[in-house]
Structure formats: structure tokens, C-alpha cells
Biopython code that builds the backbone (N, CA, C, O; Angstrom):
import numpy as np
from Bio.PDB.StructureBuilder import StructureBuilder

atoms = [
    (1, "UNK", "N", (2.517, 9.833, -10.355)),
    (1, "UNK", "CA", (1.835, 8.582, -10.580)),
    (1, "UNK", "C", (0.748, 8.410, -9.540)),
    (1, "UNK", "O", (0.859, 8.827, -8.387)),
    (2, "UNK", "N", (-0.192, 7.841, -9.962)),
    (2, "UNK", "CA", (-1.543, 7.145, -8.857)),
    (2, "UNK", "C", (-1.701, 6.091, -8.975)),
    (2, "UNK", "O", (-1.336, 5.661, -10.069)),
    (3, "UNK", "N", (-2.231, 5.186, -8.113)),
    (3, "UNK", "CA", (-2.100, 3.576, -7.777)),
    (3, "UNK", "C", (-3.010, 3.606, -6.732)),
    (3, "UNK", "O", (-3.659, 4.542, -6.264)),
    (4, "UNK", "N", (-2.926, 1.847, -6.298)),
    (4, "UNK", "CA", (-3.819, 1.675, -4.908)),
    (4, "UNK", "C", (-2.829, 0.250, -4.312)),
    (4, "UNK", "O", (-2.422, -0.691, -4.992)),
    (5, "UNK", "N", (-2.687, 0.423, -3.239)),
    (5, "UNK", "CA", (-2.336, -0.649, -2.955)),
    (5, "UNK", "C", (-3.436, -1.400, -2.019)),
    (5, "UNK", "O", (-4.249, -0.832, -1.291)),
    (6, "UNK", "N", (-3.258, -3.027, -2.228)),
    (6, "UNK", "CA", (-4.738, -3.828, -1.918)),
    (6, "UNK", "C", (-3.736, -4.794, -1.050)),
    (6, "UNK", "O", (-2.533, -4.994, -1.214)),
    (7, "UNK", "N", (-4.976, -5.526, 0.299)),
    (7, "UNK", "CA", (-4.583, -5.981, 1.125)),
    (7, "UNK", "C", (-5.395, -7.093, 1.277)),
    (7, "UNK", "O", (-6.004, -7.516, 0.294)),
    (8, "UNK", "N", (-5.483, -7.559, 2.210)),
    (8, "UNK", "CA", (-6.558, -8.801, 2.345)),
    (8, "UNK", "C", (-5.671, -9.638, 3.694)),
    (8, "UNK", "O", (-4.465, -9.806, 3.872)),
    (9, "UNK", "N", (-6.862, -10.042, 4.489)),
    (9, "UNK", "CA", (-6.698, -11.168, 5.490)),
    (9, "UNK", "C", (-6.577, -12.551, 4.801)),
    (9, "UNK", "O", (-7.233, -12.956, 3.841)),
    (10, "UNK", "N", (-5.488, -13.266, 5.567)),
    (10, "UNK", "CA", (-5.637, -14.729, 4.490)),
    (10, "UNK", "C", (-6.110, -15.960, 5.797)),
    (10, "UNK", "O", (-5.976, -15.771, 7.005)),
    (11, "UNK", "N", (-6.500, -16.819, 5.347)),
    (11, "UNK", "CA", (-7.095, -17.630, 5.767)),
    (11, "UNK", "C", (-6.575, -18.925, 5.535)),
    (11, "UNK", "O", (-6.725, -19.195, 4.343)),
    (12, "UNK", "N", (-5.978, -19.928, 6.217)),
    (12, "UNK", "CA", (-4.797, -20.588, 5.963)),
    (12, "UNK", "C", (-3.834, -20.005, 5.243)),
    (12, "UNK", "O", (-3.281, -20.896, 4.598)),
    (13, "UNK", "N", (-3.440, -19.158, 5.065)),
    (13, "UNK", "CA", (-2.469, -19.015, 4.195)),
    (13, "UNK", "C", (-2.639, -18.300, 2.838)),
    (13, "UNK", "O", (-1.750, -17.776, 2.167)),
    (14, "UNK", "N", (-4.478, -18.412, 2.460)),
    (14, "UNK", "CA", (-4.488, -18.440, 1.389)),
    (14, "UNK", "C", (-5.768, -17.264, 1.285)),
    (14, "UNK", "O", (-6.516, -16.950, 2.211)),
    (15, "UNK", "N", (-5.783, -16.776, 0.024)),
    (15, "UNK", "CA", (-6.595, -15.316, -0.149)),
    (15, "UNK", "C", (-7.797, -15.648, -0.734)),
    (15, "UNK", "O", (-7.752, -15.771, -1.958)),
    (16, "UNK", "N", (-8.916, -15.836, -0.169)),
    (16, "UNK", "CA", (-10.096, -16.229, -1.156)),
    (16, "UNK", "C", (-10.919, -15.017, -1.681)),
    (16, "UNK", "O", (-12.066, -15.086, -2.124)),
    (17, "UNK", "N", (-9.989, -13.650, -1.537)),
    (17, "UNK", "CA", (-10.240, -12.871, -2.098)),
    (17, "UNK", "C", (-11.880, -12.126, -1.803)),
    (17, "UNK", "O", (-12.289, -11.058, -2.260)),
    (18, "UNK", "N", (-12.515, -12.974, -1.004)),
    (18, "UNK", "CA", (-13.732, -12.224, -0.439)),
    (18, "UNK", "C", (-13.726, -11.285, 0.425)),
    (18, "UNK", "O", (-14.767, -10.643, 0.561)),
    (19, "UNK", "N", (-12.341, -10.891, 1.389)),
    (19, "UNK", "CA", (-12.211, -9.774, 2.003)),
    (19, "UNK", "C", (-11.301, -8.622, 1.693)),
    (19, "UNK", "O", (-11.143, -7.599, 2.358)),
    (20, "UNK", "N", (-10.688, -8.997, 0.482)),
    (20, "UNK", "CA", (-9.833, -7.875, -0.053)),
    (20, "UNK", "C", (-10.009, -6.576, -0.016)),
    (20, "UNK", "O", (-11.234, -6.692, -0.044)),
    (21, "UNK", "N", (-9.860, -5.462, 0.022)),
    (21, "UNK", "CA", (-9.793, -4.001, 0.349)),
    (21, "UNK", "C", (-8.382, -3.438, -0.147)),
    (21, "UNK", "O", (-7.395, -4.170, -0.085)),
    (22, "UNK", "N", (-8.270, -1.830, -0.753)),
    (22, "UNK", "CA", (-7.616, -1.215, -1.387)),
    (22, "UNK", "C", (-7.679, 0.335, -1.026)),
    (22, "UNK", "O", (-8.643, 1.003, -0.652)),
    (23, "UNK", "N", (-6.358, 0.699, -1.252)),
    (23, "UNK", "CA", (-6.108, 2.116, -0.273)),
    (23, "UNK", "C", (-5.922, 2.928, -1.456)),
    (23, "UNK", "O", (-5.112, 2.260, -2.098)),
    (24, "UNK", "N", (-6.198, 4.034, -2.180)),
    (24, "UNK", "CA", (-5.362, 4.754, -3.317)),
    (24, "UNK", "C", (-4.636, 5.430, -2.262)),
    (24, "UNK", "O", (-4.859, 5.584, -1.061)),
    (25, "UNK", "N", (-3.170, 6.000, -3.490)),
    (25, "UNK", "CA", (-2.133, 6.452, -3.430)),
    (25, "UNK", "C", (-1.734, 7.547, -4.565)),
    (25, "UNK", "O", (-2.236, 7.634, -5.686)),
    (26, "UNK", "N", (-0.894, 8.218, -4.106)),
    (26, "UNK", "CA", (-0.551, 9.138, -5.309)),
    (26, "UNK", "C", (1.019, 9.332, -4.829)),
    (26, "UNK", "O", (1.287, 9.506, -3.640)),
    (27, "UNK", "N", (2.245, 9.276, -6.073)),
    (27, "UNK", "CA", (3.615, 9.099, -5.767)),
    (27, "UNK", "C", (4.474, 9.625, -6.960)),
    (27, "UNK", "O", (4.126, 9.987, -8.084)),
    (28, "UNK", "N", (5.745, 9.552, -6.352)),
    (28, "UNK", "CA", (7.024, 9.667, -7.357)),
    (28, "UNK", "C", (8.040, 8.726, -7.124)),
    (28, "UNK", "O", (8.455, 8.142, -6.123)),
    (29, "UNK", "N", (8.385, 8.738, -8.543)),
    (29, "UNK", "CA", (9.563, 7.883, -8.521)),
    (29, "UNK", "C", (10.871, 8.667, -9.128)),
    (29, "UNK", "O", (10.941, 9.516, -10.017)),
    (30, "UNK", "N", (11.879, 8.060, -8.308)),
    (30, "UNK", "CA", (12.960, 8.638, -8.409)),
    (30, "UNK", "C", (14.473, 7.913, -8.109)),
    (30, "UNK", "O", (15.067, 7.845, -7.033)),
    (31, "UNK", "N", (14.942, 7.323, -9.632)),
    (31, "UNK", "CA", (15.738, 5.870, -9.477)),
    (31, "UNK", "C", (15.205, 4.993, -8.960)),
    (31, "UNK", "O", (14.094, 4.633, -9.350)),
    (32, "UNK", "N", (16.007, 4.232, -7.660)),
    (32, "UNK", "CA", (15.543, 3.191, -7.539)),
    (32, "UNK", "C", (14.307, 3.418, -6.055)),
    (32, "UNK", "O", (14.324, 2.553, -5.179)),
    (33, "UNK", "N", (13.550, 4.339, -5.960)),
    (33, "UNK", "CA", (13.058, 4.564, -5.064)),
    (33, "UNK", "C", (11.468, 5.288, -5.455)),
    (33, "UNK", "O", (11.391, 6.229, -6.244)),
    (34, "UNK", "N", (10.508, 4.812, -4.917)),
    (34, "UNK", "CA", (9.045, 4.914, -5.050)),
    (34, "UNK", "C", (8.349, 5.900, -3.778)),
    (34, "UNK", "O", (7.533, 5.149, -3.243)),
    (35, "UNK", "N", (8.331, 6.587, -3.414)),
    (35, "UNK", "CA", (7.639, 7.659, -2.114)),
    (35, "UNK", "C", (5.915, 7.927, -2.671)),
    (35, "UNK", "O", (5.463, 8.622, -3.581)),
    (36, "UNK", "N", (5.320, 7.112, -1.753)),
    (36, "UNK", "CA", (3.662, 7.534, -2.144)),
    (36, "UNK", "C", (3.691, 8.215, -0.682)),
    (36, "UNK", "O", (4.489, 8.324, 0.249)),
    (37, "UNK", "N", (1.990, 8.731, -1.091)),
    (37, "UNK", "CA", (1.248, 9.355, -0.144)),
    (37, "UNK", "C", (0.111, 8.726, 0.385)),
    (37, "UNK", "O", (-0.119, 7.956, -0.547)),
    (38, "UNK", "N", (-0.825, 8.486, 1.271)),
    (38, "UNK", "CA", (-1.940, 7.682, 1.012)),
    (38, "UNK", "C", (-2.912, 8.597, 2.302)),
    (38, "UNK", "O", (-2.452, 9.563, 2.911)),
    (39, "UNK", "N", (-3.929, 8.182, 2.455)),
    (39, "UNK", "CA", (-5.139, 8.157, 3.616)),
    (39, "UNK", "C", (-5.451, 6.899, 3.765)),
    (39, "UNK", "O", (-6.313, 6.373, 3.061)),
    (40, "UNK", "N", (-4.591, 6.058, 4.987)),
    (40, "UNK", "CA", (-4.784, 5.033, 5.588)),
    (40, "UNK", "C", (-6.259, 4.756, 6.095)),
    (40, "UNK", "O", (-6.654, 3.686, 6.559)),
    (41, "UNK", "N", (-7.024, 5.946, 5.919)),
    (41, "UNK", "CA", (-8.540, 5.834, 6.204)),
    (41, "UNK", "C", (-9.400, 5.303, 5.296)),
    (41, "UNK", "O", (-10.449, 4.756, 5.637)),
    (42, "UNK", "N", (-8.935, 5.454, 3.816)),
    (42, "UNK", "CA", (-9.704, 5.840, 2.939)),
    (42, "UNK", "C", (-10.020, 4.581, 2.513)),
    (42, "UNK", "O", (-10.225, 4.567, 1.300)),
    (43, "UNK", "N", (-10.147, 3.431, 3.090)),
    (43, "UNK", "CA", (-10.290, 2.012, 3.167)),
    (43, "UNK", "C", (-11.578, 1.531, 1.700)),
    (43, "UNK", "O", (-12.759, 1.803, 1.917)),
    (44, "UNK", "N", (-11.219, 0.881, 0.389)),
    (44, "UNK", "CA", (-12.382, 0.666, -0.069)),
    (44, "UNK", "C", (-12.534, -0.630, -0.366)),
    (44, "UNK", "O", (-11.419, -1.144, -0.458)),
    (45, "UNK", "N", (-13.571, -1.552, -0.597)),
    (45, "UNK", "CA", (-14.016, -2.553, -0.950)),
    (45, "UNK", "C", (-13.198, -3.220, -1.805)),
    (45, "UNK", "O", (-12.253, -2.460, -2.016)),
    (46, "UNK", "N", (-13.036, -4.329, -2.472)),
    (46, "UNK", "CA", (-12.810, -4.607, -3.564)),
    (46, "UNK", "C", (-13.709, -4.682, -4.852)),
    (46, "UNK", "O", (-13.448, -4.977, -6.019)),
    (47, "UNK", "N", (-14.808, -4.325, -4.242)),
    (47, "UNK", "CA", (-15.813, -4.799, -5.589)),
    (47, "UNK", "C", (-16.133, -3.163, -6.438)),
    (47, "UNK", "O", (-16.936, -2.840, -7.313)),
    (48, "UNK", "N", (-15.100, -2.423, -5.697)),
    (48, "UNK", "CA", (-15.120, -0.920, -6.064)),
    (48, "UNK", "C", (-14.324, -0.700, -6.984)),
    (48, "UNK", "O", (-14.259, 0.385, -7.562)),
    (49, "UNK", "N", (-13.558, -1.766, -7.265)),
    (49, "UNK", "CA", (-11.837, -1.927, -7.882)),
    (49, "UNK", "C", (-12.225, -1.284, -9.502)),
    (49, "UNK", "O", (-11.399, -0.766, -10.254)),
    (50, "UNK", "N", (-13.499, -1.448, -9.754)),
    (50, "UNK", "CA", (-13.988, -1.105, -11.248)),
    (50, "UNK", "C", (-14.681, 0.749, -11.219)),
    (50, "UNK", "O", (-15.391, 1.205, -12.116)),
    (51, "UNK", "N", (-14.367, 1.301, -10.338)),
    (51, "UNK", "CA", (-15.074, 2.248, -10.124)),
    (51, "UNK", "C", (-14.101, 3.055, -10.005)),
    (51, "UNK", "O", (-13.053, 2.450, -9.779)),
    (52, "UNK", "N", (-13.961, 4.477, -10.074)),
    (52, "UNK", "CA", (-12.538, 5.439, -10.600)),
    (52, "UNK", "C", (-12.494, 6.075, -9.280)),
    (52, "UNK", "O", (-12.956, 7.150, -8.899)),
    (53, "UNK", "N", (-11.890, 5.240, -8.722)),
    (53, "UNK", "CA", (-11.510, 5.839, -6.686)),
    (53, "UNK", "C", (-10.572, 6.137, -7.154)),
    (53, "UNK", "O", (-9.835, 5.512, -7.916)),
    (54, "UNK", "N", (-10.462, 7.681, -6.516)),
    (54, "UNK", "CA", (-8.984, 8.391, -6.671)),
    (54, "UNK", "C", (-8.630, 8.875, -5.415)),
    (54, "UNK", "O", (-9.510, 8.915, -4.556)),
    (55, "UNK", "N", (-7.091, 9.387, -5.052)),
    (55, "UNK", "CA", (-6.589, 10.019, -3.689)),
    (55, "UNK", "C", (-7.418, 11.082, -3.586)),
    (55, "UNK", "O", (-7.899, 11.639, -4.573)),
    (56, "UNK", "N", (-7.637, 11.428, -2.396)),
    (56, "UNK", "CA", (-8.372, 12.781, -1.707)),
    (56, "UNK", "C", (-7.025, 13.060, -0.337)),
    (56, "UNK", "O", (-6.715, 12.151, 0.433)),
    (57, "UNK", "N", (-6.663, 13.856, -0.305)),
    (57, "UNK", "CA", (-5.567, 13.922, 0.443)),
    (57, "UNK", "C", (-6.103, 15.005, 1.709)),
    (57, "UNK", "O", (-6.661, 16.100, 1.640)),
    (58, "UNK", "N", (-5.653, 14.148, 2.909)),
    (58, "UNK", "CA", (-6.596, 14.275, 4.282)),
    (58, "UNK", "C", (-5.881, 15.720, 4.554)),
    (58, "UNK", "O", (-5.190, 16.308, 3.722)),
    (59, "UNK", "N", (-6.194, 16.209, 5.948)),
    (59, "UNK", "CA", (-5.473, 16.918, 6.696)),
    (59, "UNK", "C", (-3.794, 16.893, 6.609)),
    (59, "UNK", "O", (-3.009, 17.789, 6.296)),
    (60, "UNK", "N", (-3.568, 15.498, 7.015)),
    (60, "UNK", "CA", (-2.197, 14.687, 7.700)),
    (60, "UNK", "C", (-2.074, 13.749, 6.871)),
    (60, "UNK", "O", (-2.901, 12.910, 7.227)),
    (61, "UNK", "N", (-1.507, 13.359, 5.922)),
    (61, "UNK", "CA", (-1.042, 12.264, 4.974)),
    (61, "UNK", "C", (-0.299, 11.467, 5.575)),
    (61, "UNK", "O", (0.738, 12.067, 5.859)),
    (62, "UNK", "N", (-0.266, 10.038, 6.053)),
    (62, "UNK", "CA", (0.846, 9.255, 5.761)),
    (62, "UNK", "C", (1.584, 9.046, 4.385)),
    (62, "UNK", "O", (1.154, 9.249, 3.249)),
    (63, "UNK", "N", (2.958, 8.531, 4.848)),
    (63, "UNK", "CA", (3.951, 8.741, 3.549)),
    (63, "UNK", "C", (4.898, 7.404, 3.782)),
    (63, "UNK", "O", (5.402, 7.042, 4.846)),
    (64, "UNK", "N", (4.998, 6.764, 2.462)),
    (64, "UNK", "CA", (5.803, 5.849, 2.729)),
    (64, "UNK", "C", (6.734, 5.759, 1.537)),
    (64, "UNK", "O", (6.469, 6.321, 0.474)),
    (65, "UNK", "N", (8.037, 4.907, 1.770)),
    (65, "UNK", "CA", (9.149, 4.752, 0.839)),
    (65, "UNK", "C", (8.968, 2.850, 0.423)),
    (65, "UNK", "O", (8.918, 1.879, 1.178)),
    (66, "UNK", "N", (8.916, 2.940, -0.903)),
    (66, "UNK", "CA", (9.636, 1.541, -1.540)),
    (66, "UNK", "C", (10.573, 1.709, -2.314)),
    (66, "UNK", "O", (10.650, 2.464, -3.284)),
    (67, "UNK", "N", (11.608, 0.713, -1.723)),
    (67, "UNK", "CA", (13.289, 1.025, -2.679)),
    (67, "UNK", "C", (13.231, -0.444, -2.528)),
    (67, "UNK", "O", (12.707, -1.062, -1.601)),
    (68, "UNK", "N", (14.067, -1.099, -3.953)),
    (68, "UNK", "CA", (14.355, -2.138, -4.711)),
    (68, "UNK", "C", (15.881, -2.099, -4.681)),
    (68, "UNK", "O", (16.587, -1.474, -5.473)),
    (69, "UNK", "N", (16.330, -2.921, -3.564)),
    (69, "UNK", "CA", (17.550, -3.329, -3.226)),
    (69, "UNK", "C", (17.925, -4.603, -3.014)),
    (69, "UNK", "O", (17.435, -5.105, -2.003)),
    (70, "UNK", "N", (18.822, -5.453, -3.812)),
    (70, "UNK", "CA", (19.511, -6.572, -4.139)),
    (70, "UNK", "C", (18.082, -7.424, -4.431)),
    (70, "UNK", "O", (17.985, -8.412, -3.703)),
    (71, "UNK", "N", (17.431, -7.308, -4.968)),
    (71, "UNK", "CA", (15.876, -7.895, -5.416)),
    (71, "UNK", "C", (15.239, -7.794, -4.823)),
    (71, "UNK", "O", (14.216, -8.161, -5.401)),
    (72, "UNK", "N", (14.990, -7.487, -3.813)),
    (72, "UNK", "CA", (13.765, -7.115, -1.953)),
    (72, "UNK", "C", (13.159, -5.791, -2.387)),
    (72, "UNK", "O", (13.914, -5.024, -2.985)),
    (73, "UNK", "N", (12.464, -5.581, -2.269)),
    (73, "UNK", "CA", (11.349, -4.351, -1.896)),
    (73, "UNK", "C", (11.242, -4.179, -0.692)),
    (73, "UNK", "O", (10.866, -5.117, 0.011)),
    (74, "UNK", "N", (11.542, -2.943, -0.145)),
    (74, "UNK", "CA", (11.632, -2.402, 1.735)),
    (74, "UNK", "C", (10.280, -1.676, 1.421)),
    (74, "UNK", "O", (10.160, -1.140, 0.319)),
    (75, "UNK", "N", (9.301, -1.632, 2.288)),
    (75, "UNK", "CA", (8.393, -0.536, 2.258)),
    (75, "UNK", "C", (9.093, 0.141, 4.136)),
    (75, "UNK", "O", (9.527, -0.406, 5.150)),
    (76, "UNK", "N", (8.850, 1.451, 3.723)),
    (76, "UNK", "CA", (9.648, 1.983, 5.036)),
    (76, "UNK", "C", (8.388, 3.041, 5.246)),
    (76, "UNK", "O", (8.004, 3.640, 4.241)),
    (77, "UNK", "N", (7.618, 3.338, 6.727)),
    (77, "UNK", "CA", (6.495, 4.007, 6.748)),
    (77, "UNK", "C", (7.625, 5.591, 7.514)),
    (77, "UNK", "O", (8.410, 5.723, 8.453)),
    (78, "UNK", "N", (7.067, 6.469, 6.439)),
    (78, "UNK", "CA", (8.087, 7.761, 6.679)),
    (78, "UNK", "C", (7.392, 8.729, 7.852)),
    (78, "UNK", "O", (7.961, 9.379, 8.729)),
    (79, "UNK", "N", (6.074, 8.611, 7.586)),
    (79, "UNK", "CA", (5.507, 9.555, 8.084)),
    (79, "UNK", "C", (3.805, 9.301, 8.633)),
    (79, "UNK", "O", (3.215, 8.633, 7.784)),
    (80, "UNK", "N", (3.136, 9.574, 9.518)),
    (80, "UNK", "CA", (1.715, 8.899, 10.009)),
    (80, "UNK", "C", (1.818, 7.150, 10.105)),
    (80, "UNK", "O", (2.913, 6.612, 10.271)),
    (81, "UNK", "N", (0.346, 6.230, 9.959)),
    (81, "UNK", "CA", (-0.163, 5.540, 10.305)),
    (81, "UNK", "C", (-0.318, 4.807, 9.209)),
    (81, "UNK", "O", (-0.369, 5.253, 8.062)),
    (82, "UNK", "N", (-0.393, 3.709, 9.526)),
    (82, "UNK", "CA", (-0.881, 2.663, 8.333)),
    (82, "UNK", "C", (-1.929, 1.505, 9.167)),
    (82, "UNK", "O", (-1.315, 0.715, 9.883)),
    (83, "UNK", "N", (-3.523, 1.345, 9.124)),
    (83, "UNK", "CA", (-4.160, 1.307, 10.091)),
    (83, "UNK", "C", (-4.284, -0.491, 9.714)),
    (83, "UNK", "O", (-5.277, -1.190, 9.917)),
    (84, "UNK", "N", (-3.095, -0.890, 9.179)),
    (84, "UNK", "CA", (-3.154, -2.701, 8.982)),
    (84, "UNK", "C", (-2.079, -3.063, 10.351)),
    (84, "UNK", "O", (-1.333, -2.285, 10.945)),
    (85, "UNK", "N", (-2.284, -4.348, 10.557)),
    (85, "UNK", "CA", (-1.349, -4.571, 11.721)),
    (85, "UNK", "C", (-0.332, -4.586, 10.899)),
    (85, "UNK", "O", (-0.545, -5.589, 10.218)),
    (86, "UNK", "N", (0.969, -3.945, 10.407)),
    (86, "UNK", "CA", (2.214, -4.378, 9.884)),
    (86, "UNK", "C", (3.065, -3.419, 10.722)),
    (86, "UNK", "O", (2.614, -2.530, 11.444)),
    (87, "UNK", "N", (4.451, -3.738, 10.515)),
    (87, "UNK", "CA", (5.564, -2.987, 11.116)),
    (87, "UNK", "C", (5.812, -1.735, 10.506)),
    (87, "UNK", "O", (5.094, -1.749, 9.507)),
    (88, "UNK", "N", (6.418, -0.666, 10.541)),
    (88, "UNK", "CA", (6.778, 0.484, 9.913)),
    (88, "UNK", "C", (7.615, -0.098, 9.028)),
    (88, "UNK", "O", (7.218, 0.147, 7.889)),
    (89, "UNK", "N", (8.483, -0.684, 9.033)),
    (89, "UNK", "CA", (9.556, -1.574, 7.418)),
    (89, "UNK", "C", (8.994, -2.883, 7.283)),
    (89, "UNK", "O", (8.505, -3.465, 8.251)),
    (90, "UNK", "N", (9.032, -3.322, 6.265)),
    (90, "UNK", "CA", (8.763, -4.815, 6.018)),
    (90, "UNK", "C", (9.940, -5.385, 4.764)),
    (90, "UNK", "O", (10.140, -4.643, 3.802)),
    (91, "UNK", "N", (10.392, -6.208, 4.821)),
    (91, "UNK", "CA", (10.719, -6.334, 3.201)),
    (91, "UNK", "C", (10.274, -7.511, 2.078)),
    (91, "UNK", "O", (10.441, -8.701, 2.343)),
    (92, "UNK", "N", (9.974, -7.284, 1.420)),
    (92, "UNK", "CA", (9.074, -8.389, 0.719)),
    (92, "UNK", "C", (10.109, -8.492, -0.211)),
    (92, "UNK", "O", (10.848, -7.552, -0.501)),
    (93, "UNK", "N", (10.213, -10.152, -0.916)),
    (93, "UNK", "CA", (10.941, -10.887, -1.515)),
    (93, "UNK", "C", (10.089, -11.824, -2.046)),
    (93, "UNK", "O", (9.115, -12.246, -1.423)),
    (94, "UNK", "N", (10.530, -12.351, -3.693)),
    (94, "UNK", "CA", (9.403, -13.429, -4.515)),
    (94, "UNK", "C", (10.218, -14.870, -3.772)),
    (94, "UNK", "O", (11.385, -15.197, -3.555)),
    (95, "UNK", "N", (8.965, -15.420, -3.564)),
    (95, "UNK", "CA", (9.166, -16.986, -3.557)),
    (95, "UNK", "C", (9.693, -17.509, -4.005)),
    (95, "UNK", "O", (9.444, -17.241, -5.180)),
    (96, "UNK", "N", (10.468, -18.288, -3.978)),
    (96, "UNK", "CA", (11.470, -19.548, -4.682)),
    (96, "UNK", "C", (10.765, -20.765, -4.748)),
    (96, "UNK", "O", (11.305, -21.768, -5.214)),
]
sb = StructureBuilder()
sb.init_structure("model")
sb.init_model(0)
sb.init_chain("A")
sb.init_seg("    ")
for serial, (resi, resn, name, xyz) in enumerate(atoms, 1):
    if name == "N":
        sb.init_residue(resn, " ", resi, " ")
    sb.init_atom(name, np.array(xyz, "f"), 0.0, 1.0, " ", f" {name:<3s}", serial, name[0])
structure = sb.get_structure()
């Protein structure tokens, strides 16, 4: 599978979507578990989002895991850098 995952600074709280940016990825899935690959470099615009950006896979790949456990999504960073301020695990959960 190929994808991108997109990020953005928020500003109160909230995304006005003028600084958004998107990383492609290329992955497998396997049960309940998602392993991409990415180039944490490969930083693109959002206004590119219409344009056919695909993975180019660096030297050194970072590698990360998402597994879907008791409704949470863990992203777990396996391998290299992820050049956003976040932690190596995070777990994300929907709002109530």
C-alpha cells in the first residue's frame, strides 16, 4: 500500500489548514498492524496534495508501526527520525 500522512501546526487549537504539509509513505498490513516506511525529509506542501507525489526511498528509511488496540491507534517509531516534534509512541484516540 502507499499513502501520505499530513500534519499541520494548530493555532488555538484549531487547523486553518494554511500550513498543512504531507509526508508519502509506502506499507503493509498485517492483521491488526500497519508498518510504513517514509523519508521524514521528503516534506511537501499541501497545495501539492493534487499532484501524484510518490515515496522515493532515501539511503536510511525511517519505519514506523500502527496497531489498533482496544480502539487507540499506537504509532510506535521503529526505526530513524521523524523530523515533527512528537515522541517515538503516541496513541491517538476519537473524541467523545
Amino acid at each position: 500500500m502507499s499513502g501520505r500522512y499530513t500534519f499541520a501546526q494548530l493555532v488555538d487549537g484549531e487547523n486553518d489548514g494554511a500550513d498543512s504539509s504531507f509526508v508519502p509513505f509506502i506499507g503493509t498490513v498485517n492483521g491488526d498492524t500497519i508498518s510504513i516506511e517514509f523519508n521524514p525529509n521528503d516534506i511537501h506542501g499541501i497545495e501539492e496534495v493534487e499532484a501524484n507525489v510518490r515515496y522515493k526511498r532515501p539511503k536510511s528509511p525511517s519505519m514506523a508501526t500502527l496497531k489498533l488496540a482496544n480502539g487507540k491507534l499506537v504509532w510506535t517509531l521503529t526505526k530513524g527520525k521523524i523530523d515533527l516534534d512528537v515522541p517515538r509512541q503516541l496513541t491517538l484516540s476519537r473524541l467523545k
